[in-house]
C-alpha positions as CSV (number, residue, x, y, z in Angstrom):
1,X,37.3,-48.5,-60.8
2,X,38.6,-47.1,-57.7
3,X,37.1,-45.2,-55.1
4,X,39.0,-42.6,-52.8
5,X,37.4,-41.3,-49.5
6,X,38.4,-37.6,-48.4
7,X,39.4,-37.4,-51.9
8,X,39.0,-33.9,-52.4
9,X,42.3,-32.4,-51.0
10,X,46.1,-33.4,-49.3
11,X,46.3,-37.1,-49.4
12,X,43.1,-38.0,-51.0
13,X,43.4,-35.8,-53.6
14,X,47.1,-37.3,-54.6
15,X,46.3,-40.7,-53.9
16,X,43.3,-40.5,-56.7
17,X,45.9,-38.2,-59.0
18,X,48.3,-41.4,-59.1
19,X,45.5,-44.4,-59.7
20,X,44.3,-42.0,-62.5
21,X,47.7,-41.9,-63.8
22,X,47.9,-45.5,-63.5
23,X,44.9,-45.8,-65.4
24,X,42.1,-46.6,-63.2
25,X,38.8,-44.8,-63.4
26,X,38.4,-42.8,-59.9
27,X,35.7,-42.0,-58.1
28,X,36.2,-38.8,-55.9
29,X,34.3,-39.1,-52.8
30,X,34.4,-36.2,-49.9
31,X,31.9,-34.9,-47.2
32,X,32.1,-31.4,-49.0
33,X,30.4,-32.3,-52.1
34,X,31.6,-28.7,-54.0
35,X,35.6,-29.7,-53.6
36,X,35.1,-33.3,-54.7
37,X,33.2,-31.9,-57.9
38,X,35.8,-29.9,-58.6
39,X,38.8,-32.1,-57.9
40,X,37.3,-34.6,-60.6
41,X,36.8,-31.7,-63.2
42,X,40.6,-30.9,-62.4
43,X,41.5,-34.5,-62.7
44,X,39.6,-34.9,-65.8
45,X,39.7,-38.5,-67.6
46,X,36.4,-39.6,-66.6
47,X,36.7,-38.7,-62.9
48,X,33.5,-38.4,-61.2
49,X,33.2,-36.5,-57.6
50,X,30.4,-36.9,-54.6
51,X,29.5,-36.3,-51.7
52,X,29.8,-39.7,-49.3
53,X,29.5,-38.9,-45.7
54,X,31.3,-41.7,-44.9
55,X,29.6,-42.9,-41.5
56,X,26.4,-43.1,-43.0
57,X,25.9,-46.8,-44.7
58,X,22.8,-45.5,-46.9
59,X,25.3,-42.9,-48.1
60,X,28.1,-45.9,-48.8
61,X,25.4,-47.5,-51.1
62,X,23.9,-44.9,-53.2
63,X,27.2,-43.5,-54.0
64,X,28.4,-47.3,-54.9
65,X,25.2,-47.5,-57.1
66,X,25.1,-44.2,-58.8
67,X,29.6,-44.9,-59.2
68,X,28.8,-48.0,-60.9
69,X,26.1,-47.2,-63.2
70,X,28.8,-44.4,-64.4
71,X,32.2,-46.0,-64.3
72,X,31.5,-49.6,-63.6
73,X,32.1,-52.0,-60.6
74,X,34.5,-51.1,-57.6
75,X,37.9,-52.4,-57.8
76,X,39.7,-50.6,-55.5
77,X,39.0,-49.2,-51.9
78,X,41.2,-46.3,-50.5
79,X,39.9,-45.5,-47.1
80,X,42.0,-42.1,-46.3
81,X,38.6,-39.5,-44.7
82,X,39.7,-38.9,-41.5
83,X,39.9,-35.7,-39.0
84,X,42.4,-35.3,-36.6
85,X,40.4,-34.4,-33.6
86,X,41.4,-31.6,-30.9
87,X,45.0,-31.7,-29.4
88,X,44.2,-32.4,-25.8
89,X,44.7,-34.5,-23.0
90,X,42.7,-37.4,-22.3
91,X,40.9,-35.7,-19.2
92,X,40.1,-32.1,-21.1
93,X,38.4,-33.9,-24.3
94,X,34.9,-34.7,-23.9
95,X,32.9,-38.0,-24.8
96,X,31.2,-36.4,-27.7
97,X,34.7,-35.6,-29.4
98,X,36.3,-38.7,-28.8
99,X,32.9,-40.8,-30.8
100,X,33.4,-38.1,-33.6
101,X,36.6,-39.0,-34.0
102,X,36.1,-42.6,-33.8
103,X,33.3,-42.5,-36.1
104,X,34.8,-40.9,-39.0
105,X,38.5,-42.5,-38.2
106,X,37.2,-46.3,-37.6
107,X,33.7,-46.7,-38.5
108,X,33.8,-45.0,-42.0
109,X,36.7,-47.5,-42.5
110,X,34.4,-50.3,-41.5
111,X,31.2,-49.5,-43.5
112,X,33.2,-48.6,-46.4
113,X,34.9,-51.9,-46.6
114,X,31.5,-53.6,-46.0
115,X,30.0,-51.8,-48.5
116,X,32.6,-53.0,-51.2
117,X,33.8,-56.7,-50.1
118,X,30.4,-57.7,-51.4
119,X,30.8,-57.8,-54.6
120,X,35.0,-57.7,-54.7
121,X,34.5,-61.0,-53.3
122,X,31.3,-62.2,-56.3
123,X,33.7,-61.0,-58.5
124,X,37.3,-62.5,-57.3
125,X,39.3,-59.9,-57.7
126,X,39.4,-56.0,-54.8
127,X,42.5,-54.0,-53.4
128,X,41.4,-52.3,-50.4
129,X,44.0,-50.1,-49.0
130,X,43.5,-48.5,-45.6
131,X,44.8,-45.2,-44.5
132,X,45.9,-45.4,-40.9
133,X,48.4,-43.8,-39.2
134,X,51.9,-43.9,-37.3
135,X,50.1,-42.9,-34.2
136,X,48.1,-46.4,-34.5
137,X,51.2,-48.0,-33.5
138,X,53.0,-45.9,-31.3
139,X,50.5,-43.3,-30.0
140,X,50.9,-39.7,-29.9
141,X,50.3,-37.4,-26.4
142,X,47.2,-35.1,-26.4
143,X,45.5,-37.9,-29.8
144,X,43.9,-39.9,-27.7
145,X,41.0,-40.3,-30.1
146,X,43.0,-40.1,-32.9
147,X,45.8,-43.0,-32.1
148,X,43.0,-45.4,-30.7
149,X,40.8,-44.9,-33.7
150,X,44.1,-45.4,-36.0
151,X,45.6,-48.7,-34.2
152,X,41.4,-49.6,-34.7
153,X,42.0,-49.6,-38.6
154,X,45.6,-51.7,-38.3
155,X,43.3,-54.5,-36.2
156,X,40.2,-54.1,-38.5
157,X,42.9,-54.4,-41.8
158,X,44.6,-57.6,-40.5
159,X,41.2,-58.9,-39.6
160,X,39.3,-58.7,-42.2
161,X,42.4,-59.5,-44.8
162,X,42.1,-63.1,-43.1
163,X,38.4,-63.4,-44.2
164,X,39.4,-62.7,-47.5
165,X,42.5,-64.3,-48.4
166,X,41.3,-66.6,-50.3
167,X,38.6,-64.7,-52.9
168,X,41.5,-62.5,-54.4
169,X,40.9,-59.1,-52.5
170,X,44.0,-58.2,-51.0
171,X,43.7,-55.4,-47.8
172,X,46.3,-53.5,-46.7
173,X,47.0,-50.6,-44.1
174,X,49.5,-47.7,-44.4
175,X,50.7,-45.9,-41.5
176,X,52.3,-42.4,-42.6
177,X,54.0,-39.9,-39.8
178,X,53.4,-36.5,-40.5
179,X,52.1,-35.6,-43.6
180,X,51.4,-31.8,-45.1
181,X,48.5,-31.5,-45.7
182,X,45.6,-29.5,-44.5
183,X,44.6,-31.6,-41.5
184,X,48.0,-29.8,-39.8
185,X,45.8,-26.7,-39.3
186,X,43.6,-28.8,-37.0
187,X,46.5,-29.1,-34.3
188,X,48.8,-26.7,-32.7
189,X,51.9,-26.0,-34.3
190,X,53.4,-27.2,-30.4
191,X,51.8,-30.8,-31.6
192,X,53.3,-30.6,-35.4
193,X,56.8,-29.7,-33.7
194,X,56.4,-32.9,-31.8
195,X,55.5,-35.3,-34.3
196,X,58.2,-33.7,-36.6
197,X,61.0,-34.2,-33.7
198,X,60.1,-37.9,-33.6
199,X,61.3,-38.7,-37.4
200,X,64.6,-39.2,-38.1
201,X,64.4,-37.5,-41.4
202,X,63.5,-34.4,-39.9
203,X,60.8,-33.8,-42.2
204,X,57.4,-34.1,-42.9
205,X,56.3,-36.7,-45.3
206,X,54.7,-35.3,-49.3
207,X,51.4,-36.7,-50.4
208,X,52.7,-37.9,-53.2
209,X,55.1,-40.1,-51.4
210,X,51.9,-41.4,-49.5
211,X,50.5,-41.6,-52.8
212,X,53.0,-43.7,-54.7
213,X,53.1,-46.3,-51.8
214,X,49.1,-47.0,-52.1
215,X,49.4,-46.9,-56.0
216,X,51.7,-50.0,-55.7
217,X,49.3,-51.5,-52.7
218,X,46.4,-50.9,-55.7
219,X,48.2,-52.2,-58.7
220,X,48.2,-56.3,-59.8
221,X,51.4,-56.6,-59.0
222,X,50.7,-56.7,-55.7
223,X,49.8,-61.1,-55.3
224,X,51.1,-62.2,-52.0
225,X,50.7,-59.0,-49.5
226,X,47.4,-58.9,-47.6
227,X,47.3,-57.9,-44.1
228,X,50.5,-56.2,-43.8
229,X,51.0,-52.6,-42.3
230,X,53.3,-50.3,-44.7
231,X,55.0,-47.4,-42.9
232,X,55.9,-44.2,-44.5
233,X,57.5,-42.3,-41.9
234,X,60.4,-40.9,-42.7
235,X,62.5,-43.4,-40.1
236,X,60.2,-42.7,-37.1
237,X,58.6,-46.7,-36.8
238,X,60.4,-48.9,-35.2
239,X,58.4,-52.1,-35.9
């Protein structure tokens, strides 16, 4: 069974799409409890939505209760909630919007995976893949929030993928470059220019492409990959 956070649209949405068609039971979980309700009913085969507010850790373990009492124990992890954050330089954005952005970025990444690794671990066997970003690793101007909260997740992922190496849960991150989706209307079209400029491809990214890469990092093929950071950026990483 498989859990997607932020589940309800872009990303999310075709990230849980693909582990449905791969035959995983999916768990739609989103802070706006109407779209994740309604993504599952359009997903059908067995797909269940909720609201999960995903910095709130009493929220994490009613939603992993009521989840497993319907479609069984959590298998699979995809962390992908996130905001972007207001485009701004470091000096204009105040404290409270850099902890917001922190808080749903990082910390919702954290508690989630504590919330799961649990009983992954009981039962020998967990794929936890965690969305992070491009930015994480290279940073992006006027993100400050965003690209510290991001490289946060690729440090968190290759930490806690050493405490589990050895109880069969494999955790991996994926850093995508510009994706297009709806978080795009959250920055200035100045800021998407950017980020597109920077990618060789001279596109943005689909989230289905997203989604294909974190179906494999889900699947049992996947043995001997734990830790790792999987760009999909369309050229722009260089390392």
């Amino acid at each position: 069974m498989a859990i997607v956070t932020g589940g309800a649209r872009g990303i999310g949405l075709a990230i849980a799409k693909r582990l449905a068609a791969d035959g995983a039971s999916v768990a739609i979980a989103d802070i706006d409890a109407e779209a994740a309700s309604r993504a599952a009913r359009d997903l059908g085969q067995g797909a269940i939505g909720l609201r999960l507010d995903v910095t709130d850790e009493e929220q994490w373990a009613g939603g992993i209760e009521s989840i497993g009492s319907a479609l069984g124990p959590v298998s699979i992890l995809v962390n992908n909630a996130g905001i972007a954050g207001r485009a701004a330089p470091t000096w204009e954005l105040s404290v409270a919007e850099w902890r917001q952005v922190i808080a749903i970025d990082l910390s919702g990444v954290f508690i989630g995976c504590r919330a799961v690794l649990p009983g992954m671990i009981e039962r020998g066997y967990g794929r936890i893949v965690n969305i992070a970003s491009i930015a994480g690793k290279e940073g992006n101007p006027n993100a400050v929030p965003y690209s510290a909260a991001k490289a946060g997740v690729i440090g968190l992922t290759k930490a806690i993928a050493k405490e589990v190496a050895m109880q069969g849960v494999l955790v991996n991150a994926v850093t995508p470059a510009v994706i297009e989706t709806d978080i795009l209307k959250q920055v200035t079209d100045e800021h998407v220019a950017y980020m597109t400029s920077r990618i060789p491809m001279g596109r943005v990214g689909q989230p289905e492409e997203v989604a294909a890469l974190v179906g494999f990092l889900c699947s049992e093929s996947v043995s001997f990959s734990t830790g790792a950071v999987f760009d999909i950026s369309g050229g722009r990483a260089t390392y």
